[in-house]
C-alpha positions in Angstrom: 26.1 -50.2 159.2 22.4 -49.5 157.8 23.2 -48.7 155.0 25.7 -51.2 154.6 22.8 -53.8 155.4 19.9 -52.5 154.1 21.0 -49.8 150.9 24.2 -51.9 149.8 23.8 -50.8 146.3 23.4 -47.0 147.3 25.3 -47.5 150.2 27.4 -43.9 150.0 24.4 -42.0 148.9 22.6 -43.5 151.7 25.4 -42.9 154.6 25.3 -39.1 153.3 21.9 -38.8 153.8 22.1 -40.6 157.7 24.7 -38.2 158.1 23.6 -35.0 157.4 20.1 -35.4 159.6 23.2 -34.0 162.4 22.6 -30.9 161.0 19.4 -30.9 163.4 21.5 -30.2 165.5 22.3 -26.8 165.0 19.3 -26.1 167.3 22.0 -26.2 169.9 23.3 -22.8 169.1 19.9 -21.2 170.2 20.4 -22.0 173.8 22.4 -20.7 176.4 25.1 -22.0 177.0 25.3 -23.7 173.7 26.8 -26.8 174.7 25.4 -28.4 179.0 26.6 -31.9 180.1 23.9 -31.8 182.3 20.7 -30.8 180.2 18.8 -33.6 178.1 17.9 -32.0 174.6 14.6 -33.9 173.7 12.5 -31.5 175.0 14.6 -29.1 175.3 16.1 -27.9 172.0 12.8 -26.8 169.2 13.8 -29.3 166.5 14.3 -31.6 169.3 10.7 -30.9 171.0 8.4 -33.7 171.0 5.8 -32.6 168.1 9.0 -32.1 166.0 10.0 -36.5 167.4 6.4 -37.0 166.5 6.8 -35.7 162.8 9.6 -37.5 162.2 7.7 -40.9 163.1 5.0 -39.6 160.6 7.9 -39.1 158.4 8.5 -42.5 158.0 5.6 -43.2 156.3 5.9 -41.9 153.1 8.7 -44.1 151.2 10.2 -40.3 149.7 11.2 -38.9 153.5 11.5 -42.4 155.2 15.6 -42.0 154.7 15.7 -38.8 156.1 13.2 -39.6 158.7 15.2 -42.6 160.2 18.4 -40.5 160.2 16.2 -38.1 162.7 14.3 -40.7 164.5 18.0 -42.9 165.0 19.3 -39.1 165.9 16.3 -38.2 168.8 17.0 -42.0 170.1 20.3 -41.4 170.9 19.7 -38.1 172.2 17.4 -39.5 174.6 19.5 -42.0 175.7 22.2 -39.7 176.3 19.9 -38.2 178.9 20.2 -41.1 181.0 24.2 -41.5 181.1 
């Protein structure tokens, strides 16, 4: 849908992009057990810590990594989210 709305020219480029910023989430495979219903991963997981949220907000300020850097930041605000469901 955002890139539907906002990158309609570049619109599969630009859902590629969104899409592989889930590849921060092979930080899962570091913990043990890989996969707990039960454990929030902001915080938890290292590209998931909080400096590593806060350089994805600085991210966004440079027009090069914005893409990429709203991918990650629409990624860490649905992880957090999840932590409360």
């Amino acid at each position: 849908m955002y890139s539907f709305v906002f990158f309609r020219d570049k619109m599969l480029r630009t859902w590629l992009i969104l899409s592989a910023t889930m590849i921060v989430d092979v930080d899962h495979l570091l913990a043990n057990p890989i996969y707990d219903p039960n454990r929030c991963s902001v915080g938890f997981h290292p590209l998931h810590s909080y400096v590593a949220i806060a350089t994805y907000i600085l991210l966004l300020i440079p027009k090069k990594t914005r893409l990429v850097a709203t991918g990650l930041v629409i990624h860490m605000a649905l992880d957090y989210l999840d932590c409360f469901v």
